[in-house]
RODO-2510 file (C-alpha; in nm, 4 decimals, decimal comma):
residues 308
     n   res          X          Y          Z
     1     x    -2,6767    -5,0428    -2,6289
     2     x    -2,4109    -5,0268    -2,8929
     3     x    -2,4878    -5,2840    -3,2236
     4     x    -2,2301    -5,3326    -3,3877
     5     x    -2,2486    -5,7027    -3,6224
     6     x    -2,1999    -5,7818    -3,9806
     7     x    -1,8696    -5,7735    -4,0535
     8     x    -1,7844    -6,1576    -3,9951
     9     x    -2,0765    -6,2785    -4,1398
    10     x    -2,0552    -5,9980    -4,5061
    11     x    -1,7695    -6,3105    -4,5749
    12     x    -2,0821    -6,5681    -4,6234
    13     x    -2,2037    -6,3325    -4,9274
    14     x    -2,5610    -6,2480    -5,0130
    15     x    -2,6542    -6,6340    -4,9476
    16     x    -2,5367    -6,5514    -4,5507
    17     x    -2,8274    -6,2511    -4,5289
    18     x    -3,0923    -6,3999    -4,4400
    19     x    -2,9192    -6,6263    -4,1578
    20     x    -2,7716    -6,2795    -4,0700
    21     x    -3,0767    -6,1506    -4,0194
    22     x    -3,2437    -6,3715    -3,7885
    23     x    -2,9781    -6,3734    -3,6076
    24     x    -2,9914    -6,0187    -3,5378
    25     x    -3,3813    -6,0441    -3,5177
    26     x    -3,2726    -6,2989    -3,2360
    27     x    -3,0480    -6,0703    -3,0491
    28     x    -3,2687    -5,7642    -3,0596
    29     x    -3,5585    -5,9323    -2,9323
    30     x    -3,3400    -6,0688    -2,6335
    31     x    -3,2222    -5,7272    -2,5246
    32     x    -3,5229    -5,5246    -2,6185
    33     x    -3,7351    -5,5910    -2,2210
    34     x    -3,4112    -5,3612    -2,0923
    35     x    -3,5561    -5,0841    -2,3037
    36     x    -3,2266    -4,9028    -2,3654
    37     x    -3,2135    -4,6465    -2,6897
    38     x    -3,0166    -4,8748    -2,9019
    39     x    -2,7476    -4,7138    -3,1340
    40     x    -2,6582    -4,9571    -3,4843
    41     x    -2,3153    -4,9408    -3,6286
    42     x    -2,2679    -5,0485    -4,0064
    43     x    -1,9752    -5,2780    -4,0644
    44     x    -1,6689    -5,0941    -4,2052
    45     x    -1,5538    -5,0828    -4,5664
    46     x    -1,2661    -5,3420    -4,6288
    47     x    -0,9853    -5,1060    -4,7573
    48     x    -0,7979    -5,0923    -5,0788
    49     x    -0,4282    -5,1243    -4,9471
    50     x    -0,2726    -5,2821    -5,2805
    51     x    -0,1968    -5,6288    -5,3713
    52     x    -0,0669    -5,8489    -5,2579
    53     x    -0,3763    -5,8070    -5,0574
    54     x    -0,7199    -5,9290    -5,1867
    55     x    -0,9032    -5,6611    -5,4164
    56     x    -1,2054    -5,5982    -5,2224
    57     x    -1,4106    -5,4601    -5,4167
    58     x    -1,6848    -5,7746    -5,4481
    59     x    -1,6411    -5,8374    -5,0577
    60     x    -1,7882    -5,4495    -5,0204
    61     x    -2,0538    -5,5392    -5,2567
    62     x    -2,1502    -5,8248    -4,9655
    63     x    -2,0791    -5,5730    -4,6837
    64     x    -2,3096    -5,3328    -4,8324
    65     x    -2,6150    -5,5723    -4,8429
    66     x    -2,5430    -5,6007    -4,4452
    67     x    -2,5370    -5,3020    -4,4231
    68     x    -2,9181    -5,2325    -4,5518
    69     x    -3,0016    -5,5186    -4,3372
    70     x    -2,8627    -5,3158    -4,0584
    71     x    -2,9830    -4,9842    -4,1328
    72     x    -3,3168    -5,1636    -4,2244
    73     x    -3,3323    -5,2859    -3,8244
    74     x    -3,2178    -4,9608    -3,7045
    75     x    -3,5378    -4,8123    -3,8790
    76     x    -3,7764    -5,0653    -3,7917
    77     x    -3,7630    -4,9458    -3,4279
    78     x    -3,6442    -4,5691    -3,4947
    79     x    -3,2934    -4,6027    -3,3509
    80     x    -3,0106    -4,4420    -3,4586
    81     x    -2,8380    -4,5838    -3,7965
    82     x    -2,4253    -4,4933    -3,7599
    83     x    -2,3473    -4,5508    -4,1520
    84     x    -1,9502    -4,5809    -4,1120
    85     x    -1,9155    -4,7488    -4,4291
    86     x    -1,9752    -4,4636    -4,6226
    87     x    -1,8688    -4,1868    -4,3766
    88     x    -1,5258    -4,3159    -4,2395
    89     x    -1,3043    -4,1338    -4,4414
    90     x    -1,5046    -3,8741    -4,4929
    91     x    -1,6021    -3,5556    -4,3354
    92     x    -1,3358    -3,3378    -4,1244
    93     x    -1,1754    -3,6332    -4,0499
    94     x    -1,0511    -3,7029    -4,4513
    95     x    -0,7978    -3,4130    -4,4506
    96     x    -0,5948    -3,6888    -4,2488
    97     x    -0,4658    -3,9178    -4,4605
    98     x    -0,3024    -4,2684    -4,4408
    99     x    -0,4555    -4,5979    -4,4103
   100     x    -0,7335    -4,6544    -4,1358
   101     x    -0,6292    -5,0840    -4,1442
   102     x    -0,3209    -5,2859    -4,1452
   103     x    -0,4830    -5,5704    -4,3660
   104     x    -0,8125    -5,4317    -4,4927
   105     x    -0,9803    -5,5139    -4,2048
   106     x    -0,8940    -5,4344    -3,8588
   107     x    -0,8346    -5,0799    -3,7664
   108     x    -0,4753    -4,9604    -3,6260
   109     x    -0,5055    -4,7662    -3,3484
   110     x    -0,5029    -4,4412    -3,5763
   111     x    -0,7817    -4,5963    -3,7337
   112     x    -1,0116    -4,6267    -3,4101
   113     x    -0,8855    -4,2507    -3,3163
   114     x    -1,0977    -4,1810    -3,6336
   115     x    -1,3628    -4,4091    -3,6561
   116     x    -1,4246    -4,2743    -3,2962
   117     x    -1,4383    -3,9174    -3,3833
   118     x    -1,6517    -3,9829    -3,6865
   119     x    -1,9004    -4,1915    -3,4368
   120     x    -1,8961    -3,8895    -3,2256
   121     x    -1,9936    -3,6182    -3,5057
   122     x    -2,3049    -3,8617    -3,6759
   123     x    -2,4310    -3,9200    -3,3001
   124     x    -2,4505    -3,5451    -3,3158
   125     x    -2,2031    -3,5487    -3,0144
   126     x    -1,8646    -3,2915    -3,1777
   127     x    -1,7992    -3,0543    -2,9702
   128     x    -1,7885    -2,6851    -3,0013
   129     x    -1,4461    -2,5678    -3,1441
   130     x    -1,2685    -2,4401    -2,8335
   131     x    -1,1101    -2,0639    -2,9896
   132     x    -1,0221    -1,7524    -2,7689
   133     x    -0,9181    -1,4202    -2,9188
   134     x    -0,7771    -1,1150    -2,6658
   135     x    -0,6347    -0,8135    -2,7449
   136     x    -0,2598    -0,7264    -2,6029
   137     x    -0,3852    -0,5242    -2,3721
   138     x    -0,5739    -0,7450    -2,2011
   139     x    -0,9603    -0,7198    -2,4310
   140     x    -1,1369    -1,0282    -2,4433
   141     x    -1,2785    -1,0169    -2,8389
   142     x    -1,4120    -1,3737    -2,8518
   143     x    -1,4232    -1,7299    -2,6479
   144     x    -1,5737    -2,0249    -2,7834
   145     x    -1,6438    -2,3478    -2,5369
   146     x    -1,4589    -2,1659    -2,2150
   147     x    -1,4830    -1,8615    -2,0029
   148     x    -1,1617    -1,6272    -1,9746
   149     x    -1,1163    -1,4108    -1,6436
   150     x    -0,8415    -1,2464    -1,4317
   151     x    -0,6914    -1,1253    -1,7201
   152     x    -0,3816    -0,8973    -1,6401
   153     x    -0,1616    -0,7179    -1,9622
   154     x     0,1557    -0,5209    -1,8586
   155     x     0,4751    -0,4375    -2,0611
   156     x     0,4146    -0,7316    -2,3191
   157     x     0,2591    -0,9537    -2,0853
   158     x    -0,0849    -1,1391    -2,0850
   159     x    -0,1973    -1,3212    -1,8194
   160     x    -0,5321    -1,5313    -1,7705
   161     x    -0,7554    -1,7869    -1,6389
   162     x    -0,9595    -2,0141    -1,8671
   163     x    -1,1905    -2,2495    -1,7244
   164     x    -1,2964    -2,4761    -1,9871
   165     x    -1,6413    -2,6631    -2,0877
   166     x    -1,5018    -2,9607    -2,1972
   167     x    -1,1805    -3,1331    -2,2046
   168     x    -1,0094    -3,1456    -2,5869
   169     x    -1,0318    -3,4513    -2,8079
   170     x    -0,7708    -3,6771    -2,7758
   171     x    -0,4512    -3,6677    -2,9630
   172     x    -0,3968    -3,8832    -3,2519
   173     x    -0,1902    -4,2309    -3,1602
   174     x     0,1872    -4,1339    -3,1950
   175     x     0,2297    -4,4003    -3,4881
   176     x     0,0337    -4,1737    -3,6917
   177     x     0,2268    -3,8781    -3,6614
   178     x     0,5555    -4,0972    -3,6486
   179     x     0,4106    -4,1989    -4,0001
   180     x     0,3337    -3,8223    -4,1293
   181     x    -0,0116    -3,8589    -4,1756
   182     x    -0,1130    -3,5389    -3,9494
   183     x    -0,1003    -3,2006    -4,0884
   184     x    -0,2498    -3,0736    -3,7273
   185     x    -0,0205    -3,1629    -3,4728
   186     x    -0,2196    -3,4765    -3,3825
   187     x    -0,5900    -3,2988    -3,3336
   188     x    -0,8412    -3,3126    -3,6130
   189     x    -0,9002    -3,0649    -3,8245
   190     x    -1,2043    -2,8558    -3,6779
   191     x    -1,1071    -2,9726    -3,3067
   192     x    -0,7975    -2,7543    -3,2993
   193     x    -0,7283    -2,5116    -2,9741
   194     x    -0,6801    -2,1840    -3,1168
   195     x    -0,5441    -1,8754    -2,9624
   196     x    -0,5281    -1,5339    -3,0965
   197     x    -0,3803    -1,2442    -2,9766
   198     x    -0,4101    -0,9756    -3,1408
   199     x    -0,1554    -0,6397    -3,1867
   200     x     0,1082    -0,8008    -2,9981
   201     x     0,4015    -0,5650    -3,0786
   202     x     0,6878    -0,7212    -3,3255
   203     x     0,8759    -1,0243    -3,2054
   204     x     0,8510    -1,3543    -3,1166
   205     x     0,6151    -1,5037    -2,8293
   206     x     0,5872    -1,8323    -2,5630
   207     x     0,2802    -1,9714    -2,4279
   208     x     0,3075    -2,1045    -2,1216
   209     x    -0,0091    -2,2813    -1,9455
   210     x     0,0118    -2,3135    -1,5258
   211     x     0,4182    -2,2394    -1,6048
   212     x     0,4828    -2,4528    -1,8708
   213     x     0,6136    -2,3587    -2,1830
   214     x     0,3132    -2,5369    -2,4817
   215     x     0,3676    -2,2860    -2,7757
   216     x     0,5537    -2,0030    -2,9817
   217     x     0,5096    -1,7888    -3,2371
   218     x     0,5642    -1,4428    -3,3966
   219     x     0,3453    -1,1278    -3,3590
   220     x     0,2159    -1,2452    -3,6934
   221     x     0,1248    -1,6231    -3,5997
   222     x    -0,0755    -1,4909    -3,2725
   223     x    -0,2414    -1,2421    -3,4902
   224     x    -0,3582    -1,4891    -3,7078
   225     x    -0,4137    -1,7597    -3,4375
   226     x    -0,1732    -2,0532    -3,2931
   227     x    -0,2913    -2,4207    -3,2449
   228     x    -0,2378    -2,5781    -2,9156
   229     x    -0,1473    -2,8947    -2,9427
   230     x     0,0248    -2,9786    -2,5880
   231     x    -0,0514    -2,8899    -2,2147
   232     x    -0,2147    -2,9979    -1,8889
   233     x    -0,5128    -3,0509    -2,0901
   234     x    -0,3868    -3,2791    -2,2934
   235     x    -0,2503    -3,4246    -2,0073
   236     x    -0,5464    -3,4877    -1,8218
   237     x    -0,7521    -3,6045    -2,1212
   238     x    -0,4406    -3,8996    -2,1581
   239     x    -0,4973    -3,9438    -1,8155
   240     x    -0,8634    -3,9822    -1,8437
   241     x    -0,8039    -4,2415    -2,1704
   242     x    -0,5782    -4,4687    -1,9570
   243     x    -0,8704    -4,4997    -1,7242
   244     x    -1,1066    -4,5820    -1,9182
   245     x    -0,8883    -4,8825    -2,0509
   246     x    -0,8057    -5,0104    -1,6993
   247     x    -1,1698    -4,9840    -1,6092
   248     x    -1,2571    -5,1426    -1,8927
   249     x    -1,0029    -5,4335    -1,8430
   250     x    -1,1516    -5,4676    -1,4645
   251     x    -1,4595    -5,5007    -1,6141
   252     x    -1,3649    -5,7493    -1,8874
   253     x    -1,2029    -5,9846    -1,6407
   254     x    -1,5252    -5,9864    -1,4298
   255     x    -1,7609    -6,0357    -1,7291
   256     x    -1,5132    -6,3412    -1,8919
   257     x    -1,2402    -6,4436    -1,7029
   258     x    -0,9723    -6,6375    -1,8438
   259     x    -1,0082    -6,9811    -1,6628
   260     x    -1,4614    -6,9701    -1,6765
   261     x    -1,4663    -7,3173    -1,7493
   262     x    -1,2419    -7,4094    -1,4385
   263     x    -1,4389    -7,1392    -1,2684
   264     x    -1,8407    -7,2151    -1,4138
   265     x    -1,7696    -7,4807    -1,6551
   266     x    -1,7608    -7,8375    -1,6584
   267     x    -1,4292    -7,8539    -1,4799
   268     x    -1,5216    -7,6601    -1,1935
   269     x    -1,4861    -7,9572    -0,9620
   270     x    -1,1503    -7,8495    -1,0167
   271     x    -1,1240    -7,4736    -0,9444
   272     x    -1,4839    -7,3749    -0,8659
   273     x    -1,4006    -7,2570    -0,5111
   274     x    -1,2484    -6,9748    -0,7153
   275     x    -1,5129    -6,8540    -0,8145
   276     x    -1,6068    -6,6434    -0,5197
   277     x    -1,3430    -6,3895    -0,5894
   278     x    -1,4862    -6,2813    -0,9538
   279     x    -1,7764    -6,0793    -0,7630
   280     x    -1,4738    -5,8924    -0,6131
   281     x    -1,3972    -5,7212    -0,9101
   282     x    -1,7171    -5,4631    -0,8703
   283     x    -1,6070    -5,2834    -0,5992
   284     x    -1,2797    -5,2206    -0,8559
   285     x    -1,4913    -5,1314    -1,1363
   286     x    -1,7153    -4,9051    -0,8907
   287     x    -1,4034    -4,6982    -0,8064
   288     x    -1,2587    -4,6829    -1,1307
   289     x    -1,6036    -4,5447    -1,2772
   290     x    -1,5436    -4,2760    -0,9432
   291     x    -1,2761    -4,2019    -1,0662
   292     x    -1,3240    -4,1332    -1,4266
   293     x    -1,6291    -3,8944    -1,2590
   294     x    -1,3454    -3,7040    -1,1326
   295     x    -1,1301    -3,6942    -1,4229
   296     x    -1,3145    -3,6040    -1,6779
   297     x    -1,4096    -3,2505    -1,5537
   298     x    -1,1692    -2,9709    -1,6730
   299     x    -0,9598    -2,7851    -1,3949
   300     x    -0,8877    -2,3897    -1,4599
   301     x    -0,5522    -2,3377    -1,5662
   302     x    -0,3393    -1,9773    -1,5572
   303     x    -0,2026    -1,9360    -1,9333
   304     x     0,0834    -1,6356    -2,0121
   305     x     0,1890    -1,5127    -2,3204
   306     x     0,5605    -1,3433    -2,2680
   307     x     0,8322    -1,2237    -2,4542
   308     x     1,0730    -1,4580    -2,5897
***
């Protein structure tokens, strides 16, 4: 179970704390006979972004004392502490720049791409670097987080299979890189794709994957490495991201639909007949959550590097 309170309440100031507190005394107590491993998330720094928005510099003094409440619950029953208000921004993840809000407060979707991947690496949960290095003739020198076979080098040619661990990270929202913030093609900086190819003879080369054309680059650039930034892994991981959100929405609309008080409520004398087809959302969720299984396992793909 995901924590993740403090935020609304920092606005009540140190004399809100201890109200804050029982409150999340309350809660914990509630959901503590399921037993899950519970995971605490601080609240997030209110950002600097120039007046004529508020300075909020004595607002973070308030949302630090949450914070310690937080991280002081989180303790208390040895679970997992995710400190966000001092790590967002930090890390890998601050050789992106550009603001995380678009008041302060709530993130833009750029800023949940990073809060997410900054989540990820203090749960302990970044994944290995994916990096593959061949020869031109056809050596395999190095891969990191996938297995290369079928490998097949003739008259400037490479051709082979790679069969992957994982699927990449997502790209970053195209806002962001509409805005110039990313310096990586949209990946963060430690989560790149990397392919080198080493003694390639002089000229210019494309990367296709499974016959589509993702990259180029001189004999040089593949020497030194290329980032790969586009392909049917990409794809699929979009693919997998959009299902997640529509499995999510299923869910939301069984857990609060829009009309509950027509539906539960006092005015269900009016609509409470209804109510029989909010059950018939699970067997939506339960395929969605099938098919997220499905789609979140990578496929092997054929990649060639040719002559341009």
């Amino acid at each position: 179970i995901v924590v993740g309170y403090g935020t609304n309440e920092s606005f009540a100031g140190a004399a809100g704390l201890e109200k804050f507190q029982q409150g999340l005394e309350r809660l914990l107590k509630e959901i503590a006979p399921t037993k899950a491993r519970l995971v605490f998330l601080s609240p997030l720094k209110q950002e600097d972004l120039g007046r004529p928005l508020p300075n909020p510099a004595a607002h973070n003094r308030d949302v630090e004392l949450y914070c310690d409440a937080i991280r002081a619950a989180a303790q208390a029953r040895g679970a997992v502490y995710v400190d966000l208000y001092n790590t967002l921004g930090s890390g890998p993840e601050a050789a992106l720049p550009g603001p995380l809000t678009d008041n302060g407060l709530h993130l833009t979707g750029y800023g949940y791409w990073r809060a997410a991947a900054t989540i990820a690496r203090l749960l302990g949960l970044s994944a290995e670097p994916w990096r593959v290095e061949l020869t031109h003739d056809g050596q395999v020198a190095g891969a990191q987080a996938t297995t290369i076979s079928h490998v097949a080098a003739s008259e400037g040619t490479l051709k082979f299979r790679v069969e992957d661990e994982r699927l990449p990270m997502p790209l970053a929202p195209t806002d962001a890189a509409h805005q110039g913030l990313l310096p990586h093609q949209g990946t963060l900086p430690g989560s790149e794709r990397v392919l080198v190819v080493k003694g390639l003879p002089e000229g210019n080369y494309q990367l296709q994957i499974d016959g589509r054309k993702v990259a180029t680059g001189s004999a040089g650039q593949w020497d030194a490495g290329v980032a790969i930034a586009a392909g049917p892994e990409f794809d699929q991981v979009e693919a997998l991201r959009r299902a997640i959100v529509h499995k999510n929405e299923l869910y939301f609309y069984r857990w609060r639909p829009q009309n509950e008080t027509y539906l539960f409520g006092f005015r269900k004398h009016e609509q409470g007949q209804n109510a029989r087809e909010i059950p018939l959302f699970d067997p939506l969720v339960s395929a969605a959550e099938s098919n997220l299984a499905g789609l979140r396992l990578p496929a092997p793909h054929e990649y060639a590097l040719l002559p341009e």
